[in-house]
C-alpha positions as CSV (number, residue, x, y, z in Angstrom):
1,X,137.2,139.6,102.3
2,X,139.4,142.3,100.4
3,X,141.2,140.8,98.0
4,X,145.2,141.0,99.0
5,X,144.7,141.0,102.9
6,X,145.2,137.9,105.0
7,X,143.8,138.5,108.1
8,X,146.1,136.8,110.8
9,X,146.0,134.2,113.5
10,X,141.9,134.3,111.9
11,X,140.6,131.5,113.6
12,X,142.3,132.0,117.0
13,X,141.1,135.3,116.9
14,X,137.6,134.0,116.6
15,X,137.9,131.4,119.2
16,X,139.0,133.9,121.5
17,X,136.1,136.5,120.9
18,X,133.4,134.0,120.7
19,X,131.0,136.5,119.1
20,X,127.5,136.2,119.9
21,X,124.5,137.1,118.7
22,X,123.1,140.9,119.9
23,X,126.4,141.7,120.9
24,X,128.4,144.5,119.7
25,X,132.5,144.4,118.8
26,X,135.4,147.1,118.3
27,X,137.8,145.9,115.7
28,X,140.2,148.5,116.7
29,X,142.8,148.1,113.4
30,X,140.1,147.8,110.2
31,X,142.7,147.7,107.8
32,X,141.6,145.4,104.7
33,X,138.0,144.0,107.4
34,X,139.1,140.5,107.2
35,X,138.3,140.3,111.0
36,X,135.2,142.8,111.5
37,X,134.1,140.3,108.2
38,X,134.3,137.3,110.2
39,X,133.0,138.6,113.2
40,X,129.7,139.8,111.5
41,X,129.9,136.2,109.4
42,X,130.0,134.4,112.9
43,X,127.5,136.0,114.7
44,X,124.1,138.1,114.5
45,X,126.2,140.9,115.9
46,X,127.7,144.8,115.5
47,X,130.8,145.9,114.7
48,X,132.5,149.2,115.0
49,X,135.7,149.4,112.7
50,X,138.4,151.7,113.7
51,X,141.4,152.6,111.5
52,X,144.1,155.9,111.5
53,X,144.3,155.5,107.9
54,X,141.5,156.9,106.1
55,X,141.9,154.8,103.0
56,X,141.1,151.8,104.9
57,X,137.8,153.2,105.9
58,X,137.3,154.6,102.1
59,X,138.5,150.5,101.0
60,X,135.6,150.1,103.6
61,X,132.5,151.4,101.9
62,X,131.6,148.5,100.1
63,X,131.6,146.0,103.0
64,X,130.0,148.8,105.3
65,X,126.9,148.3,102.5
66,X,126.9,144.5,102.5
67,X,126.3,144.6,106.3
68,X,124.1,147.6,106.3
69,X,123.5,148.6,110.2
70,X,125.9,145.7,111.2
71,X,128.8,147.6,110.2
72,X,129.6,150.9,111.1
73,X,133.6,152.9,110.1
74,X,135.4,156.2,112.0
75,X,138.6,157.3,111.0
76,X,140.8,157.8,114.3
77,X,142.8,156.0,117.0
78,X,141.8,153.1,118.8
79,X,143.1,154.6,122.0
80,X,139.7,157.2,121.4
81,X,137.5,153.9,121.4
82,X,135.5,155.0,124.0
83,X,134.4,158.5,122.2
84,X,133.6,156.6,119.1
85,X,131.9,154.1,120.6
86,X,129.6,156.6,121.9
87,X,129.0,158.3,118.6
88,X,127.7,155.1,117.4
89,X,124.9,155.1,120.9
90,X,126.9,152.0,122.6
91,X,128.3,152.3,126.3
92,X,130.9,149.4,126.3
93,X,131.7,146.9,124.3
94,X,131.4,142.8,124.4
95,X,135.0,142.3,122.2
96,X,137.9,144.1,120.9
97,X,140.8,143.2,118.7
98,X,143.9,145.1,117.7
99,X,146.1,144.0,114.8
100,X,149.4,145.8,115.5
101,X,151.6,147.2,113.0
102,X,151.1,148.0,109.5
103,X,148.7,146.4,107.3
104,X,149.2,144.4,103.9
105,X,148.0,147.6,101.9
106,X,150.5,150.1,103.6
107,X,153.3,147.6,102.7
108,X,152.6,147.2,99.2
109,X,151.6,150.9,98.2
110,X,155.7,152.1,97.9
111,X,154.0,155.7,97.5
112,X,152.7,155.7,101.1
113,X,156.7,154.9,102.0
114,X,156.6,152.1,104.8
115,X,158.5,149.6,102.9
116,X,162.1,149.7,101.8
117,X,161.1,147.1,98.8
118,X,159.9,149.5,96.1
119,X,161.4,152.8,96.2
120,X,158.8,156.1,97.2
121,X,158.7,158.7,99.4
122,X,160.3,158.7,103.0
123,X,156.5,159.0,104.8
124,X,155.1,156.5,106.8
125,X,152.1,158.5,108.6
126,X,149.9,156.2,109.4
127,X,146.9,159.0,109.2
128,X,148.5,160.9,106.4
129,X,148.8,163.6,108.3
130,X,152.0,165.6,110.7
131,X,155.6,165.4,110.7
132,X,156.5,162.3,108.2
133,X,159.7,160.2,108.4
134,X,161.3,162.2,106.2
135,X,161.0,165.0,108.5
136,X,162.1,163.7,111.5
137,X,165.5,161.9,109.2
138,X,166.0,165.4,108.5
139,X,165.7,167.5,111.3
140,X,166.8,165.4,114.3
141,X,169.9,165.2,115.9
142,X,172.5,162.6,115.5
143,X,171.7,161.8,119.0
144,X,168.1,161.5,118.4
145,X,168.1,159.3,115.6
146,X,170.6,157.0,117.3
147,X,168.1,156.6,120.5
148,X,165.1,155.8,118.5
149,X,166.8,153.3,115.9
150,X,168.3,151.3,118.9
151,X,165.3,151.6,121.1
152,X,162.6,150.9,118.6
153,X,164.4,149.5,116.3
154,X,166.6,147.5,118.5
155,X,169.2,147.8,115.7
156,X,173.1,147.4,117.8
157,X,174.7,149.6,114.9
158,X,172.3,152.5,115.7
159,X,175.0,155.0,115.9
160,X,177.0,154.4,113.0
161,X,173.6,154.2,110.8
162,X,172.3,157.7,112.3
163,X,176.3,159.3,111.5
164,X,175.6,158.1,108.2
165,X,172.0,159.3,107.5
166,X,173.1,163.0,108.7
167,X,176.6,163.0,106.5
168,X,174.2,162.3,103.3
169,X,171.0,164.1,104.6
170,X,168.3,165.5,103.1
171,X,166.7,162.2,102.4
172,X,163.5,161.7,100.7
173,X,163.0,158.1,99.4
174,X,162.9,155.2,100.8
175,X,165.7,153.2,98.5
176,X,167.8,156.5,99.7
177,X,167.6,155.2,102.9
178,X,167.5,151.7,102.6
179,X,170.8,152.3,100.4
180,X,172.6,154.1,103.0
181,X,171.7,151.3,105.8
182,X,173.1,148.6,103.3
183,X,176.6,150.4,102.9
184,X,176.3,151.2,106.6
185,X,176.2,147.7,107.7
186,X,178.9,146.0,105.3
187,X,178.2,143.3,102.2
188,X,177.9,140.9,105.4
189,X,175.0,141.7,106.8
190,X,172.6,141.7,103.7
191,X,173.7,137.3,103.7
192,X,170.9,137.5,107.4
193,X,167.3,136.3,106.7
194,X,166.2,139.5,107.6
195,X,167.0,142.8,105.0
196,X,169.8,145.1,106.7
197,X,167.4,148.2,106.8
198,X,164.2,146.4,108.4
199,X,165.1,147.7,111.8
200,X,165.5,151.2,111.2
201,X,162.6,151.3,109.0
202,X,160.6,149.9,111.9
203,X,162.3,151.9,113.9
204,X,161.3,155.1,112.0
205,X,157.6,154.1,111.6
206,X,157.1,153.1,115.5
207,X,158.6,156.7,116.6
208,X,156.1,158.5,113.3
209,X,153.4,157.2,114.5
210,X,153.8,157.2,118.1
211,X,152.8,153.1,118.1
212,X,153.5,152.0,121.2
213,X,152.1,154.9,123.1
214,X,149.0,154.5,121.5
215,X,149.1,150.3,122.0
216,X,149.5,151.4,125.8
217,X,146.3,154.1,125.8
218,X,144.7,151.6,123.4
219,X,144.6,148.7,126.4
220,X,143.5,151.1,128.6
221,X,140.5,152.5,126.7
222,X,139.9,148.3,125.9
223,X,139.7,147.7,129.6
224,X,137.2,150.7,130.4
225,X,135.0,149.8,127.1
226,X,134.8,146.3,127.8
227,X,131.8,144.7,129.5
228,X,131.8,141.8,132.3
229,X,132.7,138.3,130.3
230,X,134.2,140.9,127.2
231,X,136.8,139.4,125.5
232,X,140.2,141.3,123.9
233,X,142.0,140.0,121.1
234,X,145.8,141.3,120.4
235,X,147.9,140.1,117.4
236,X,151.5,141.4,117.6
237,X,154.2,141.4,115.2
238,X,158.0,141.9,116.8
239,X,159.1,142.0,120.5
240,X,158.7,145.3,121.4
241,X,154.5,145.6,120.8
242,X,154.5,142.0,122.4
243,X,156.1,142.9,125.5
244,X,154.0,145.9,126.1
245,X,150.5,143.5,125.7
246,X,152.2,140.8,128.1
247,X,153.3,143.3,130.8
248,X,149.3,145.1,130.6
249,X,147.7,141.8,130.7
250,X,150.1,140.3,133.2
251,X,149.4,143.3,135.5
252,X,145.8,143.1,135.3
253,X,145.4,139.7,135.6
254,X,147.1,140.0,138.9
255,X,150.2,137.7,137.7
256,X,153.2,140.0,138.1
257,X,153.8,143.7,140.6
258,X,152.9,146.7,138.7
259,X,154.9,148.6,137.0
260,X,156.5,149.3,133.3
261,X,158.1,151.8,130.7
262,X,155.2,151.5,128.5
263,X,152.4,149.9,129.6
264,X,149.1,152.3,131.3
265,X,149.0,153.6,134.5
266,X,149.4,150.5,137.0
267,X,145.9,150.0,139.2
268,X,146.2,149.6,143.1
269,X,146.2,146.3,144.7
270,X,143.0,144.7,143.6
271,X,140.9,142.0,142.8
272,X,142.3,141.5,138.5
273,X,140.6,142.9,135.8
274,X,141.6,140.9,133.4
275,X,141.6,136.8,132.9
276,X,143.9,135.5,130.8
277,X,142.3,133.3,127.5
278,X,144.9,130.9,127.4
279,X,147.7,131.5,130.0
280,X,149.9,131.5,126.7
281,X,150.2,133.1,123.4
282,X,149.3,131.8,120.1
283,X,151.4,131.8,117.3
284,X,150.8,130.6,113.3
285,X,150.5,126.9,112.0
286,X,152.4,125.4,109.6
287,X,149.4,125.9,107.5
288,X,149.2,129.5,107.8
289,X,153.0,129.9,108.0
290,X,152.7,128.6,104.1
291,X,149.9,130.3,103.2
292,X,151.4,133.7,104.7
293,X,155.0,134.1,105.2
294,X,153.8,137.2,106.8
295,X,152.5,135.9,109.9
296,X,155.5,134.3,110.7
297,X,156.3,136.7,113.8
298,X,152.4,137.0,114.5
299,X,151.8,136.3,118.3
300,X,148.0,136.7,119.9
301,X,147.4,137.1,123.4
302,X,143.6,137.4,124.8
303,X,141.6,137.9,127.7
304,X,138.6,137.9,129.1
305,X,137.3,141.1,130.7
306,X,136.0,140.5,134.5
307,X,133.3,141.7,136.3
308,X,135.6,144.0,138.6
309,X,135.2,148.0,138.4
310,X,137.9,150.3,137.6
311,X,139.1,152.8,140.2
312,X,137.8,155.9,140.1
């Protein structure tokens, strides 16, 4: 397993996908392949890895080798699943699992600028590619910057942090930023448990990268991928990723009306694609919660794909 990553909620996950032998899996998020890894440890099995960030499939190479036709790595969205999938000569898929959010090696490289706790540039592109953070900090409207901090963000002092960003504007670090938040909010807030500019950074990177859009298409192309008895596997990491997950799977497992601001298109009045695996979500132990402070807002919700057809 790459050295650094702590692959979340690891054994849950597992239990949920019960991979078997001859069957093939989409781990959706590669990131460091602590859970394609374990999959292909489990099971006599396939595995496509999917990740946006093309440094995660280069950090791939060497566990693509030590799984030689087990393992195979594309660079793109897991809402294009399907596509890639078919590159590889399969026509569904018996698991997929999404790790939501940004990965251990994203965090801790300041110079790919997700984090506000070592100072680098103001990026945050997932595919390092298209308009970065810094861009849209720069360019956007008061207005604009005070919808997505509050909306994605769900940061309550939205509008006095975006008057301050475009009084100081153009920004280009991180510690820029994360300064201005800090004198924006008072000497008060920095005594939370939380740092004063973790909203608006998350905030930022959900809106760069376009996250919860591609979560919703993401379920979608799970649901048309997976086979009868296929299992999906989704950890989350804050409310707003979580919600979207528990509205989809609530929907298609026939538990709630359709409808929702983010989740896919709702399906007509139907037999439910969907079973959930267990009604409830899972969350970390005590054990992991020591061994990984970073899982400590980690939820999983999985289900079991069933044997009804999607419209057409």
């Amino acid at each position: 397993m790459s050295r650094g990553h702590a692959p979340v909620l690891l054994a849950e996950v597992l239990d949920a996908l019960a991979p078997r032998d001859g069957a093939n899996y989409v781990d959706g998020t590669f990131g460091g392949g602590g859970y394609a890894q374990a999959i292909l440890d489990r099971a006599k099995c396939k595995v496509l890895g999917i990740d946006r960030d093309p440094d995660a499939v280069r950090r791939g190479a060497a566990l693509k080798e030590h799984y030689a036709g087990r393992l195979a790595l594309a660079q793109g969205r897991f809402s294009a699943m399907e596509q890639l999938l078919a590159e590889q000569h399969e026509t569904g898929s018996d698991g997929v699992v999404l790790d939501l959010g940004v990965s251990s090696f994203q965090l801790d490289e300041p110079g790919r600028g997700f984090s506000f706790r070592g100072d680098g540039p103001l990026d945050m592109r997932m595919e390092q590619q298209g308009s970065s953070a810094s861009d849209f900090v720069n360019t956007a409207s008061e207005a604009e910057l005070a919808d997505v901090i509050a909306r994605l963000g769900e940061e309550r002092q939205a509008r006095r942090i975006a008057r301050a960003i475009v009084a100081v504007r153009p920004l280009s670090r991180t510690g820029e930023l994360a300064e201005i938040v800090v004198e924006t909010l008072g000497p008060g807030a920095a005594r939370h448990k939380i740092h004063p500019a973790t909203r608006t950074f998350q905030a930022l990177r959900l809106h760069v990268n376009d996250e919860l859009g591609e979560l919703a298409s993401g379920l979608a192309a799970a649901e048309r991928v997976l086979r009868p008895s296929g299992r999906l596997a989704v950890v989350s990491f804050h409310s707003l990723e979580d919600r979207v997950v528990k509205q989809f799977l609530a929907e298609r497992s026939g538990r709630v009306p359709a409808g929702s601001r983010h989740a896919p298109a709702s399906l007509p009045a139907r037999a439910p694609t969907f079973r959930l695996l267990p009604p409830r979500p899972c969350t970390p132990s005590a054990a992991e919660l020591s061994r990984n402070p970073r899982s400590r807002s980690a939820r999983l919700r999985a289900a079991e794909r069933t044997s009804v057809p999607l419209a057409a």
